[in-house]
ZAVEXVO-308128 format. One record per residue (C-alpha): residue in three letters; chain; z, y, x. Coordinates in Angstrom, 1 decimal, decimal comma. Example, Ala and Ser with C-alpha at 12.3 -4.5 7.8 and 13.67 -1.06 7.14 Angstrom:
[Ala A [7,8 -4,5 12,3]];
[Ser A [7,1 -1,1 13,7]];
This chain:
[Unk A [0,0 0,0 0,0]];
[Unk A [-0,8 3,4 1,3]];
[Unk A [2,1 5,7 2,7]];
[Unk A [3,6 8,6 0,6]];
[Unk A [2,2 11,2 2,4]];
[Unk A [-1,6 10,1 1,1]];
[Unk A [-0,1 10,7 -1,8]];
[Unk A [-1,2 13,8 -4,7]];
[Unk A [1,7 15,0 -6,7]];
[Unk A [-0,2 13,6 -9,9]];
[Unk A [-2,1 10,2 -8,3]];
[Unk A [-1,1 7,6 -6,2]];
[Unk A [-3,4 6,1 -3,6]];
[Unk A [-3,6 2,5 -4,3]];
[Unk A [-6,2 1,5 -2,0]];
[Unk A [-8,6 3,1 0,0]];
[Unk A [-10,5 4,8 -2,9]];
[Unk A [-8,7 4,2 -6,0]];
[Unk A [-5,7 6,2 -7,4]];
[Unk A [-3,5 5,6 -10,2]];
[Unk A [-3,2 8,6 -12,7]];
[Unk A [-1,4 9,1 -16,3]];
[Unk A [1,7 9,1 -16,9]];
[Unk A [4,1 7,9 -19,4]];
[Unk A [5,7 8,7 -22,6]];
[Unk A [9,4 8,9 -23,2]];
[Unk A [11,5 7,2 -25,8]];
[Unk A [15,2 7,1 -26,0]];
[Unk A [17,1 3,8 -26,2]];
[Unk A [20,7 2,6 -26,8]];
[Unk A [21,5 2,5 -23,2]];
[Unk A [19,4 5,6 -22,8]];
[Unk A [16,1 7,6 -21,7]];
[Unk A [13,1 5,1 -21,4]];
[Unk A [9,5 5,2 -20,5]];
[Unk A [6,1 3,1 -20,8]];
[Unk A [2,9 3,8 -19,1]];
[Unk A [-0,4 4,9 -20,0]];
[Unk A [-2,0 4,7 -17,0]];
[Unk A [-5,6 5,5 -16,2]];
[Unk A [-7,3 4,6 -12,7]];
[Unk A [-9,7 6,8 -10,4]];
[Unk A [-12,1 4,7 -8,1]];
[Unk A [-14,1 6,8 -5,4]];
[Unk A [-17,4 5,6 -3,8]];
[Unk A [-19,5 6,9 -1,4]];
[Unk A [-21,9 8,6 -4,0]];
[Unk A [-20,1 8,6 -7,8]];
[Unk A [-16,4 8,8 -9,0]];
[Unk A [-15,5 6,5 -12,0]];
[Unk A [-12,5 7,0 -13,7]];
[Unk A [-11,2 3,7 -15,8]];
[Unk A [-9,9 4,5 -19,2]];
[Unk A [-9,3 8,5 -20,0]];
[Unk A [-5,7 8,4 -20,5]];
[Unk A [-3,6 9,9 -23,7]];
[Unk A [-3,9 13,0 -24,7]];
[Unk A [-0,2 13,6 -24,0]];
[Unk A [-0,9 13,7 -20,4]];
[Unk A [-4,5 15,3 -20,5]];
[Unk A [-3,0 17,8 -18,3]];
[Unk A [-1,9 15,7 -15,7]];
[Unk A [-4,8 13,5 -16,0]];
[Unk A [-7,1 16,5 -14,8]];
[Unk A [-5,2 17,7 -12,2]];
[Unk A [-4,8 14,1 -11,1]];
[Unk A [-9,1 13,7 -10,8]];
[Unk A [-9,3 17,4 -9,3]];
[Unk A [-6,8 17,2 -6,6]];
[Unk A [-8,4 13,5 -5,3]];
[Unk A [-12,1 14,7 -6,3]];
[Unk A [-12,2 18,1 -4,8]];
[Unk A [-15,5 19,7 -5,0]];
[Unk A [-16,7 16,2 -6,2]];
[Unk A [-18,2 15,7 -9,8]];
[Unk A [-16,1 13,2 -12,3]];
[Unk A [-19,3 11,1 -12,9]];
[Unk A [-18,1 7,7 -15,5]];
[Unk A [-15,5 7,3 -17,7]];
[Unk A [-15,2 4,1 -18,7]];
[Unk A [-12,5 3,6 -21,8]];
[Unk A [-12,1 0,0 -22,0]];
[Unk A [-11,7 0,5 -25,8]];
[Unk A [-11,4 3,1 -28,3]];
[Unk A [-7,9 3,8 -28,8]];
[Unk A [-6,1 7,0 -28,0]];
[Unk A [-4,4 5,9 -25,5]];
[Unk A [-7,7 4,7 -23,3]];
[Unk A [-9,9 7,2 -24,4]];
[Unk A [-8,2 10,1 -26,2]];
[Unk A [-9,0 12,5 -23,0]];
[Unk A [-12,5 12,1 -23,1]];
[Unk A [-13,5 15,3 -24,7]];
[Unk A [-11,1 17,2 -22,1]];
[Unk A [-12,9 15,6 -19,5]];
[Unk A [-16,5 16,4 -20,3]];
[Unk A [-15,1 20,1 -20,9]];
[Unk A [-14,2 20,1 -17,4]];
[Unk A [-17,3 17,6 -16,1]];
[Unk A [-20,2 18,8 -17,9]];
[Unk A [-22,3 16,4 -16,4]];
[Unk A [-19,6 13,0 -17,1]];
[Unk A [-21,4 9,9 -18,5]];
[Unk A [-19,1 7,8 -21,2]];
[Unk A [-19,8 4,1 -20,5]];
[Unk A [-18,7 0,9 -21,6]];
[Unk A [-18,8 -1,3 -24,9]];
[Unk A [-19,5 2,4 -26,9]];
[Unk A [-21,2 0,8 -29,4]];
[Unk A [-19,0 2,9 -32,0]];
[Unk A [-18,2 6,0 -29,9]];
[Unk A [-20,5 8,3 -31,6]];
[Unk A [-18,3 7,9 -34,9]];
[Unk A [-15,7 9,8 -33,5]];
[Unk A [-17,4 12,2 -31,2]];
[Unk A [-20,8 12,5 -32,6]];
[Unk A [-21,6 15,5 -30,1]];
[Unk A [-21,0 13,2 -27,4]];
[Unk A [-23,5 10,3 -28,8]];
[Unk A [-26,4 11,7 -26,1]];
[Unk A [-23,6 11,0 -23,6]];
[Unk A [-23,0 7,5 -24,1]];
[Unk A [-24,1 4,7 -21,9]];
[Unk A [-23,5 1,1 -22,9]];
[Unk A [-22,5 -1,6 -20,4]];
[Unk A [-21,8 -5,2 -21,5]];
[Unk A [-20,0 -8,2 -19,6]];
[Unk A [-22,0 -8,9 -16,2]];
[Unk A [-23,2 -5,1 -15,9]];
[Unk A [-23,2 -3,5 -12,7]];
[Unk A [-22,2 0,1 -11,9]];
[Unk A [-23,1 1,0 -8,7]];
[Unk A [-20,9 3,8 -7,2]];
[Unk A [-21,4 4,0 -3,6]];
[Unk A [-20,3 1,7 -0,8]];
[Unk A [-19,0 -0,4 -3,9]];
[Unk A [-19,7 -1,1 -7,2]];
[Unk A [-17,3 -1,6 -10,8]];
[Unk A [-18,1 -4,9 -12,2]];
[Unk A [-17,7 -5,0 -16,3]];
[Unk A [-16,4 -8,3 -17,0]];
[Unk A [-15,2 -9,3 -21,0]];
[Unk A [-11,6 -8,9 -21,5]];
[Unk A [-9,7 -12,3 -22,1]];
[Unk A [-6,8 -10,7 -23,3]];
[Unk A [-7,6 -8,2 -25,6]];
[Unk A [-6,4 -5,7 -28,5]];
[Unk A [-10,0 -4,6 -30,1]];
[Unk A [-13,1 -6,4 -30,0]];
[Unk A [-15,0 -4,3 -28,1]];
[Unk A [-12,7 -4,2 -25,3]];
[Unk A [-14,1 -4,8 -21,8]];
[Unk A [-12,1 -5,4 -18,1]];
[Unk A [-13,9 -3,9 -15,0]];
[Unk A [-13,4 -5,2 -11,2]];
[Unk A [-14,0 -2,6 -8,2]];
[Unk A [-15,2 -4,4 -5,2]];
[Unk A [-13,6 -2,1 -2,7]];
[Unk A [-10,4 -2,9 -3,0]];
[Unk A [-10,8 -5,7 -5,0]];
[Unk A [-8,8 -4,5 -7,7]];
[Unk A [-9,2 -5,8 -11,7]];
[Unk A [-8,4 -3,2 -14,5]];
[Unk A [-7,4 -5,1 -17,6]];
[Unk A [-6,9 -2,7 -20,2]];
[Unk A [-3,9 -4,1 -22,5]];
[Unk A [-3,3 -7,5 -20,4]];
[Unk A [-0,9 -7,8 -18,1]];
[Unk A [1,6 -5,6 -19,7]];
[Unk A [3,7 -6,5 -17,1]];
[Unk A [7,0 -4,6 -18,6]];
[Unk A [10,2 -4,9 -16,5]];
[Unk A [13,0 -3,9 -18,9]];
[Unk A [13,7 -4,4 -22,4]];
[Unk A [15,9 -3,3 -25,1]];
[Unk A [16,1 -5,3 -28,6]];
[Unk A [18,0 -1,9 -30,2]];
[Unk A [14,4 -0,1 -29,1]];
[Unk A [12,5 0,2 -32,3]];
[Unk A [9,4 0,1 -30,5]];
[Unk A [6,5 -1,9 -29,3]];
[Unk A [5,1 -0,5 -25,7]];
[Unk A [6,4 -2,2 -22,3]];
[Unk A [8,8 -0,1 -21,0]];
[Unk A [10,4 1,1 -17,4]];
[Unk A [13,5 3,4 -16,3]];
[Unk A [13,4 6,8 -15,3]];
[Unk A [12,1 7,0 -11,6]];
[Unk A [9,8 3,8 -11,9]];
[Unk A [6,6 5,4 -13,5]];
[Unk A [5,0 4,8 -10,1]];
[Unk A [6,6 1,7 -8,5]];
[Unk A [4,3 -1,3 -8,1]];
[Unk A [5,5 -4,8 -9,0]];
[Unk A [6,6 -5,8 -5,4]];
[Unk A [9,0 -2,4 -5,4]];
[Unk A [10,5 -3,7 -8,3]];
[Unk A [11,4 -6,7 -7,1]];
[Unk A [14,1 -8,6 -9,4]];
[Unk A [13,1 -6,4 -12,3]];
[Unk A [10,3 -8,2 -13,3]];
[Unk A [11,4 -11,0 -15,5]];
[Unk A [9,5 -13,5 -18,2]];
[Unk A [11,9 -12,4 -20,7]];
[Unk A [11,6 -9,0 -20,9]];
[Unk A [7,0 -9,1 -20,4]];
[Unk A [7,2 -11,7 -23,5]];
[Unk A [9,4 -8,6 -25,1]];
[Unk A [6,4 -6,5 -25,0]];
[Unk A [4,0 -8,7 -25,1]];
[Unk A [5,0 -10,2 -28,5]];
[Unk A [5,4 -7,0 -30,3]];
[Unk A [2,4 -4,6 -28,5]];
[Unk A [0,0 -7,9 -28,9]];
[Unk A [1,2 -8,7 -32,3]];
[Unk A [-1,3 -11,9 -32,4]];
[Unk A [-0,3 -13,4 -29,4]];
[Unk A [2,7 -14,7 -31,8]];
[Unk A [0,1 -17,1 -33,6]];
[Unk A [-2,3 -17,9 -30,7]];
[Unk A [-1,8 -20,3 -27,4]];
[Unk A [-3,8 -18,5 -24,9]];
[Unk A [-3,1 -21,2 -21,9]];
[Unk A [-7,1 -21,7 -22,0]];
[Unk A [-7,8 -18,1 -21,9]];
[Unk A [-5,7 -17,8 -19,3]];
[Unk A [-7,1 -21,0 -17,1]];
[Unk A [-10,8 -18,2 -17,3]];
[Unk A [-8,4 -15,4 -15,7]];
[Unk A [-7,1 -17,8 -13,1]];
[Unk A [-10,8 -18,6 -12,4]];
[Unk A [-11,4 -14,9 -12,5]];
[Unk A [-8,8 -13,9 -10,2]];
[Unk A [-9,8 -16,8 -7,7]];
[Unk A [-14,1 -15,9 -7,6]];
[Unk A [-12,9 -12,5 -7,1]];
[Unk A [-10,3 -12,6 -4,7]];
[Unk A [-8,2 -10,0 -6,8]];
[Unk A [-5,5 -8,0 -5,1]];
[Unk A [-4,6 -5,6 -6,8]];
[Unk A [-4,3 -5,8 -11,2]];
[Unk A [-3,9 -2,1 -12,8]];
[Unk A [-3,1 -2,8 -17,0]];
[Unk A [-3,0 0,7 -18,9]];
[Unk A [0,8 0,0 -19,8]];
[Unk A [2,7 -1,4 -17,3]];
[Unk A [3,6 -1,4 -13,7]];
[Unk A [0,4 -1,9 -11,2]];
[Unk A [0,7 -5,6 -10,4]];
[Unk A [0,5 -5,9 -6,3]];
[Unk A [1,9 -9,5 -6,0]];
[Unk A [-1,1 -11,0 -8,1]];
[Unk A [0,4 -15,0 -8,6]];
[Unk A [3,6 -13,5 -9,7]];
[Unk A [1,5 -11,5 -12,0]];
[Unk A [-0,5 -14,5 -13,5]];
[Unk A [3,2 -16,3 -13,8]];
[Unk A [4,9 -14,0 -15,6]];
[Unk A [2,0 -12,6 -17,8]];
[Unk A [1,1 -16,5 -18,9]];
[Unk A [5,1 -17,5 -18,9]];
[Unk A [5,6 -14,3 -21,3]];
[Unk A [3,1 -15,5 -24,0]];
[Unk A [3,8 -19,5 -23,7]];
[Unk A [7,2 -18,0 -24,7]];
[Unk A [6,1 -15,8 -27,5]];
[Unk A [3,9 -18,5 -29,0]];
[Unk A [6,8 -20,9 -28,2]];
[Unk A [9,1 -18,9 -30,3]];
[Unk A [6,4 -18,5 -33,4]];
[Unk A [5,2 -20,7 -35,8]];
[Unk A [2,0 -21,2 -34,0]];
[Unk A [0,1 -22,0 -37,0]];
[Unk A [-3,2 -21,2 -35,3]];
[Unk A [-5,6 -23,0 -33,0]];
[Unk A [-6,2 -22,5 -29,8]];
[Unk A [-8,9 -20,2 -28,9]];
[Unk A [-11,1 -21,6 -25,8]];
[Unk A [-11,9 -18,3 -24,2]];
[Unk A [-11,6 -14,1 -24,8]];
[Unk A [-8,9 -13,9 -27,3]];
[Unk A [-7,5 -10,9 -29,5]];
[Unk A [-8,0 -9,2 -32,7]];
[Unk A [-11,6 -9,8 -33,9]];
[Unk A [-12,7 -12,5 -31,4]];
């Protein structure tokens, strides 16, 4: 992990051109102030910038002095919301406002009902598209864990990182007097990876989240779904895993053991009344 003083006051460099932006909302729990992320991620190539879901309007601030203080002089190329909820692509008219020239790509196949200004701006990718950005490229891949059906995941073969939208909420405290259904994290952890939390990071408290943010996963036994990410993460040689909500995941096995412990627990604990789905599960699959 890079040292703190490669560091911007509102992005963290990850690797050597990406940087994790956002920020998190606040809610207050019995034992006191917590937080959960909505995190957005900014990968630099030689010859286009590519930032990986928009972030929530809550932090549009934040998110655009986050892309000007790494970018510079630089243009904000892509956005790529990996699907269209607020929270992954609520900043997307702020962000053409400040990049007039920003291209909105992804599964957008719906975009233009909610920004129809923006509909010459939209540039659909699918699953097996490459974006090439420079020195690397952003790999869409479909999203085997997934909230809406037109979700996608997208791989960066610089650092080798995998962005995975709502998977891999890999939440490290839980409270069951919280009425509330986002992972969440202490005060003073917004930016700590999943090595620097070190104990935290339990099966328990993921299948917490997990169970109530991914409502379905109560009904549904993703262990094949998961046997395609473990394939994923192998071909790929991930390293790094950055989910939207959630702490960026550095030690990737402990990841995959805790993200497919916390659902085998939360299907364990349902009625489970139905099937197995073979591959890509969520909400409309």
């Amino acid at each position: 992990m890079p040292h703190d003083e490669q560091q911007h006051e509102d992005a963290r460099r990850l690797a050597d051109g990406v940087w994790w932006l956002g920020g998190c909302l606040r809610a207050t729990a019995a034992s006191g102030p917590v937080h959960y992320h909505v995190s957005t991620y900014l990968v630099v190539g030689e010859t286009h910038a590519v930032l990986i879901d928009s972030g929530d309007p809550a932090h549009e601030a934040a998110v655009l002095r986050g892309v000007a203080e790494v970018l510079g002089e630089r243009q904000l190329d892509y956005v790529l919301p990996t699907h269209p909820e607020i929270p992954h692509a609520g900043n997307i008219p702020a962000l053409v406002a400040a990049y007039p020239g920003l291209r909105i790509v992804g599964d957008v196949r719906d975009y233009h009902l909610y920004w129809p200004h923006l509909a010459d701006r939209l540039e659909p990718l699918a699953p097996g598209d490459v974006l090439d950005i420079g020195g690397r490229s952003i790999e869409v891949h479909a999203a085997h864990i997934r909230d809406l059906h037109n979700t996608l995941w997208a791989f960066d073969t610089g650092s080798r990182m995998l962005f995975v939208s709502d998977g891999f909420a890999f939440i490290h405290e839980f409270d069951e007097g919280l009425d509330d259904d986002e992972p969440i994290h202490r005060e003073g952890q917004c930016r700590l990876t999943s090595r620097e939390l070190g104990d935290a990071v339990t099966v328990e408290a993921a299948a917490y989240g997990a169970g109530r943010s991914l409502y379905w996963t109560r009904f549904v036994d993703v262990s094949a779904a998961f046997e395609v990410i473990e394939r994923l993460l192998d071909e790929r040689d991930v390293r790094l895993i950055g989910p939207a909500h959630g702490a960026v995941i550095d030690d990737v096995a402990q990841g995959l053991r805790v993200a497919l412990g916390a659902h085998r627990k939360v299907f364990g604990e349902s009625s489970g009344l139905m099937a197995p789905l073979k591959e890509g599960v969520g909400r409309g699959a």
